[in-house]
C-alpha positions in Angstrom: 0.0 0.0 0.0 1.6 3.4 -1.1 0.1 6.2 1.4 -1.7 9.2 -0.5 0.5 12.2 -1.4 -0.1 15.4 0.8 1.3 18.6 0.9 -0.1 19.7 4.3 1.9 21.3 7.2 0.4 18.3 10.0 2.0 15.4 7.0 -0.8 12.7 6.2 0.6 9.4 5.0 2.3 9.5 1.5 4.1 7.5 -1.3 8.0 6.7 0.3 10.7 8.1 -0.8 11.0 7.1 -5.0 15.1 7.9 -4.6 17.6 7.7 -2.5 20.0 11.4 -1.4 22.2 11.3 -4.8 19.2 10.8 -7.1 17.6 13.4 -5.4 20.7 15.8 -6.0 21.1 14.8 -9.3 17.1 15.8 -9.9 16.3 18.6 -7.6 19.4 20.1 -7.1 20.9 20.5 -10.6 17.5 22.4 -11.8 17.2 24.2 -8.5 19.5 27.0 -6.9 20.6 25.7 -3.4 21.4 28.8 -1.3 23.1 28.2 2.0 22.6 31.5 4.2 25.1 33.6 5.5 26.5 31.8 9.5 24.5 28.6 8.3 21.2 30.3 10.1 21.9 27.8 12.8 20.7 30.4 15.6 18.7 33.0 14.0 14.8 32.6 14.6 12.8 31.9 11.4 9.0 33.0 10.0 9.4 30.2 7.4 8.0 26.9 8.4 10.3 24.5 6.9 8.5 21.7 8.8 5.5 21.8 6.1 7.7 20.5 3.9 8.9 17.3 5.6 6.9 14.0 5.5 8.1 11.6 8.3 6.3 8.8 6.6 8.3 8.4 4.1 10.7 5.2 4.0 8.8 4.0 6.9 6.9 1.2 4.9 8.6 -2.4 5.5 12.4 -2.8 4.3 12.2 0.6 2.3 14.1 2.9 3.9 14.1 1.5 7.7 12.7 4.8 9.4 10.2 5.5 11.3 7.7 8.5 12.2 8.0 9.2 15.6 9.1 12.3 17.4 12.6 13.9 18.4 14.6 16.9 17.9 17.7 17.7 15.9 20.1 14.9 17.4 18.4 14.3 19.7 18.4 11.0 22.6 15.3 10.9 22.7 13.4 9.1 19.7 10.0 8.5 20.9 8.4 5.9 18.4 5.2 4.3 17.8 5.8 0.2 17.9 3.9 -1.9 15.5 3.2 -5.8 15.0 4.9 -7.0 13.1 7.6 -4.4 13.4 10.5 -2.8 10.9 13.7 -2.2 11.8 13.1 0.7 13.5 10.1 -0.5 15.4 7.6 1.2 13.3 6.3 -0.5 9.7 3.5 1.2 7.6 2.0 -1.7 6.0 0.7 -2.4 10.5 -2.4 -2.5 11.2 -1.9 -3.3 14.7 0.1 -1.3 17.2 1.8 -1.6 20.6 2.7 1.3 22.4 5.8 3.5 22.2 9.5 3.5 22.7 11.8 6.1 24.0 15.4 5.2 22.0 15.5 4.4 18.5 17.5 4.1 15.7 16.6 5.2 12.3 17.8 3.4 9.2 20.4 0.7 11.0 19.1 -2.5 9.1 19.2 -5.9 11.1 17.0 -6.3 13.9 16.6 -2.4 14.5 18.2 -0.8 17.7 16.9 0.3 21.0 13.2 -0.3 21.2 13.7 1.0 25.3 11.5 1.9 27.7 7.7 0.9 25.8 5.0 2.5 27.6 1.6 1.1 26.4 -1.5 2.6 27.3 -4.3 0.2 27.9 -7.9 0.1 29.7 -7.0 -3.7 30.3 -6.2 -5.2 33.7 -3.6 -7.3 35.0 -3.2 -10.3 37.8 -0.2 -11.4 36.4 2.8 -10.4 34.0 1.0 -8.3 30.7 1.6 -10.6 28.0 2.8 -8.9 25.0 0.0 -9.9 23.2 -2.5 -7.7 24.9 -0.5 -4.5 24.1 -2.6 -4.2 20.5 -4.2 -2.4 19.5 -5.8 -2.4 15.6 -5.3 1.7 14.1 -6.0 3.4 10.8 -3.6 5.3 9.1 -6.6 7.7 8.4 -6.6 8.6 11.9 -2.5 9.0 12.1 -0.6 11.9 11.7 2.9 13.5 11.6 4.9 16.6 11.5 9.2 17.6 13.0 8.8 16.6 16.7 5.3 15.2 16.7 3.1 12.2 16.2 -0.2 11.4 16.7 -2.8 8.6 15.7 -6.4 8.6 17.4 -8.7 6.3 17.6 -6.4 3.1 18.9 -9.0 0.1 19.0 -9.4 -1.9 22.0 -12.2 -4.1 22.1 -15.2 -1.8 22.1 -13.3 1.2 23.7 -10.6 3.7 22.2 -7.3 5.5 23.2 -5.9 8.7 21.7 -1.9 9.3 21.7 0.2 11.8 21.0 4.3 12.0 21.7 6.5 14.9 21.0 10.6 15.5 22.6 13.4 17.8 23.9 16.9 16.6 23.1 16.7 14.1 26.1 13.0 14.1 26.9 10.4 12.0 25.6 6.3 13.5 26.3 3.7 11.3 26.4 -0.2 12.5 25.9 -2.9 9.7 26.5 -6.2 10.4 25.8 -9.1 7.7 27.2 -11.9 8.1 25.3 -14.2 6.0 28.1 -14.5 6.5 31.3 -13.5 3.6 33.6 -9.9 2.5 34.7 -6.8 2.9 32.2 -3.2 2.1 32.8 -0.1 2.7 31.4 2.3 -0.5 30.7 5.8 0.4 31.0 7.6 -2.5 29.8 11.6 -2.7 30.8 12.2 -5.7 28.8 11.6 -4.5 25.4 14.6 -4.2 23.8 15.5 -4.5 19.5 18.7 -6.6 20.5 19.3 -7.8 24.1 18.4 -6.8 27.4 21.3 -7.5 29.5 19.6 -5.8 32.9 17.5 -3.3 34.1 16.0 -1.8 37.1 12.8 0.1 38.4 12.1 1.9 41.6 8.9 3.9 42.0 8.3 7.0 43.7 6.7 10.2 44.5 7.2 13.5 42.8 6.9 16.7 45.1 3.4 17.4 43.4 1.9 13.9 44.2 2.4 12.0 40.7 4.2 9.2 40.1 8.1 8.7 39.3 9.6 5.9 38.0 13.6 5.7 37.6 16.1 3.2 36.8 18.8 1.6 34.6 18.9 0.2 31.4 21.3 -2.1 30.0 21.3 -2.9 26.2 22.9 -4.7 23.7 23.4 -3.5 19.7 25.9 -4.2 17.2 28.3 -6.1 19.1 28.6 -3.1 21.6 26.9 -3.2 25.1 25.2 0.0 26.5 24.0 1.7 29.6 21.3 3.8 30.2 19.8 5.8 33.2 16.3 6.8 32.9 13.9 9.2 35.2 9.9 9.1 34.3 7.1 10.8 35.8 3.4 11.3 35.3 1.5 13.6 34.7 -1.6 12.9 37.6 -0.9 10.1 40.3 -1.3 7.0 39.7 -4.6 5.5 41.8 -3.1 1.8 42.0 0.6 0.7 41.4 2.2 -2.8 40.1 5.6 -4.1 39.3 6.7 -7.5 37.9 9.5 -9.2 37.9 9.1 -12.5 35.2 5.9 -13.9 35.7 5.3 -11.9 39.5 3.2 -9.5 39.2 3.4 -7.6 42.9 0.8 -4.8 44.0 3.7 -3.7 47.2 7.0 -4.3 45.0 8.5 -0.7 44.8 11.6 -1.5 43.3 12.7 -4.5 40.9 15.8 -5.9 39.3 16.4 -8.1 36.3 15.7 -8.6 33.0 12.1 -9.2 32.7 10.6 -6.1 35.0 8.0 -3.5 34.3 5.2 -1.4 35.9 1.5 -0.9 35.3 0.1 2.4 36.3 -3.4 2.8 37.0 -5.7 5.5 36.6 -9.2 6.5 37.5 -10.5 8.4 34.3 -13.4 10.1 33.3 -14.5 10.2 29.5 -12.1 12.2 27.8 -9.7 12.2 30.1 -5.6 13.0 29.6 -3.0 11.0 31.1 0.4 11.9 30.7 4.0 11.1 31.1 8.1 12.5 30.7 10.5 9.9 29.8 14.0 11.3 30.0 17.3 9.4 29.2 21.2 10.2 30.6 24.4 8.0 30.2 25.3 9.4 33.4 23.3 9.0 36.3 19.3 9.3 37.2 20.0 12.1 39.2 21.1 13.5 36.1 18.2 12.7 33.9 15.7 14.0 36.7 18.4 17.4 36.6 17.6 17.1 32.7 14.4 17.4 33.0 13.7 20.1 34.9 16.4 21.7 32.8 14.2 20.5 29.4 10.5 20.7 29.9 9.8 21.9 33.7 7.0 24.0 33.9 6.0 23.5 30.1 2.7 22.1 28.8 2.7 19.5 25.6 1.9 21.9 23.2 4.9 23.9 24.6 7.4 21.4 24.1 6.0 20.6 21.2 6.3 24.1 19.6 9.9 24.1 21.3 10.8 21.3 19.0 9.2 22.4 15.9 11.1 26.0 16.4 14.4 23.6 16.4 13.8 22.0 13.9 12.9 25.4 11.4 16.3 26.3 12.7 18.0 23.3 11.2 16.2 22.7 8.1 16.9 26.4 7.3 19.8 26.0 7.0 19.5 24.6 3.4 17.5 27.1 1.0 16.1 26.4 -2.6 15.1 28.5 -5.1 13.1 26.7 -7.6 11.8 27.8 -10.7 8.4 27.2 -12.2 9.2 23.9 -14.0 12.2 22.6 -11.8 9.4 21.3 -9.8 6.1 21.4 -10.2 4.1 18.9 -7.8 7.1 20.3 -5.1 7.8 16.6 -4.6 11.7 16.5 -5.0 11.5 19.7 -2.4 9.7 17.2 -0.1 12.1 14.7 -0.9 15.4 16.9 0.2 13.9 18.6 3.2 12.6 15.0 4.3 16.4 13.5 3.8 17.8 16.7 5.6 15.5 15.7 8.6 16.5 12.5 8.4 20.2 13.8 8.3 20.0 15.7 11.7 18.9 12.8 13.4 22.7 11.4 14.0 25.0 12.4 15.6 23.0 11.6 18.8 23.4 14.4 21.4 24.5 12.5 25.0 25.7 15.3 27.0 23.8 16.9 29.7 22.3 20.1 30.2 24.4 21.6 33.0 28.0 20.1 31.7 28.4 17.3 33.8 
């Protein structure tokens, strides 16, 4: 199935990519003008929305291309990505009809069995009296209901049983956001699963807590395996309202007064009392340092700030990078402005490595 094509600012599902970056030069490139402003425009503010011109679904259909649509910022850590069954590479593949829940890390393009896949939360009006089997994470979705832009994703209408679950993700450099919207009323949870994992999960741990407001933290380690390298993790979590009931596992355990957990098998399920319409939200942020430093990170990141303001945070960052790179095309060089799709969809694609690991006081 080839997606429709769409010119739109909030990018609707469209035909992949028809060539890869030298074609694209050769094409687009050779007929256009490419002007590179003055200092690169790295830090100058910009009125032009470069973002309308980016499709993230592009390449994300099985083994063409090996991206995914989900949302991060110029280089950033933090790749927060809807998970499909089956997956691609990168977790996400278009030809799903079936999806799981998100991930925090990913990697983009890397082939194999994809990388990262950490951290899946799953939202889910489902409960548990044991270990959540995979199985139960699905949800069926329509592409018709799916969305997404620089720094945002979105896809409604997430079918589970006879009730539906609205989600939405955006990201700072080291900060994944998390909207969840229950449509019914009743009890809905949030899955975080610690096991997921694209190669191996060597370890990982979980301890729950309190935040100073009353909602509910979760921090911990991950340790990961990819490309004959292993790789270490810290990770600090809250919500966005507390959490009415609390359970962590450990293999098959499933314990309603386990507060902490270690191994490879562990996770959490988060449970909320929700009206109709009600949002539930959470902050995922990763540090190769220490938790203390991811919790530092996020108050650094997106303390204080509402969704829609990290979201317009990101898409400000990501107008700066893609303007960087100017065309001027002339009436015929392109005419459906498909090839300028094409290169400002590649230049996205471009800032998302090298990954940005530092923290945001120096440490």
């Amino acid at each position: 199935m080839n997606p429709p094509v769409s010119s739109s600012p909030v990018r609707r599902p469209r035909a992949k990519a028809r060539s890869a970056v030298a074609a694209l030069a050769a094409g687009a490139l050779v007929s256009a003008q490419l002007v590179l402003p003055a200092a690169a425009a790295s830090a100058a503010p910009t009125t032009e929305d470069y973002t309308q011109f980016v499709n993230p679904f592009i390449a994300t259909e099985d083994d063409f291309g090996q991206d995914g649509p989900g949302a991060f910022t110029p280089h950033g850590l933090a790749k927060v990505t809807p998970l499909t069954s089956p997956r691609s590479h990168v977790g996400y593949d278009y030809n799903s009809t079936q999806m799981a829940g998100f991930t925090g890390i990913t990697l983009d393009g890397v082939g194999g069995n994809g990388a990262g896949g950490d951290f899946l939360v799953v939202p889910t009006y489902q409960s548990y009296t044991s270990r959540p089997s995979t199985g139960s994470y699905l949800k069926g979705y329509s592409h018709a209901n799916e969305s997404a832009s620089p720094g945002h994703y979105r896809i409604d209408n997430l079918t589970e049983g006879t009730r539906t679950i609205d989600a939405q993700v955006t990201a700072d450099t080291r900060t994944g956001v998390h909207e969840y919207t229950f449509d019914q009323a009743g009890k809905g949870s949030l899955v975080v699963d610690l096991r997921n994992n694209f190669g191996n999960r060597n370890g990982a741990t979980l301890k729950v807590g309190t935040t100073t407001d009353g909602n509910t933290s979760l921090s911990g380690r991950l340790d990961g395996f990819f490309y004959n390298a292993n790789y270490q993790l810290y990770y600090y979590a809250e919500t966005t309202r507390p959490a009415s009931t609390i359970s962590t596992w450990n293999e098959s355990d499933l314990s309603i007064s386990a507060r902490s957990q270690n191994g490879t098998d562990i996770g959490a399920v988060l449970t909320f009392n929700v009206a109709a319409g009600s949002k539930v939200g959470m902050r995922v942020t990763f540090s190769p340092i220490s938790v203390a430093q991811a919790k530092r990170d996020m108050a650094a990141e997106v303390g204080g700030k509402s969704f829609e303001d990290v979201r317009a945070a990101a898409t400000d960052a990501w107008n700066a990078a893609l303007g960087a790179v100017e065309i001027e095309e002339g009436a015929d060089d392109d005419p459906t402005g498909d090839l300028k799709i094409q290169l400002y969809t590649h230049l996205f694609r471009m800032n998302g490595s090298p990954i940005n690991a530092t923290s945001t006081d120096g440490t």
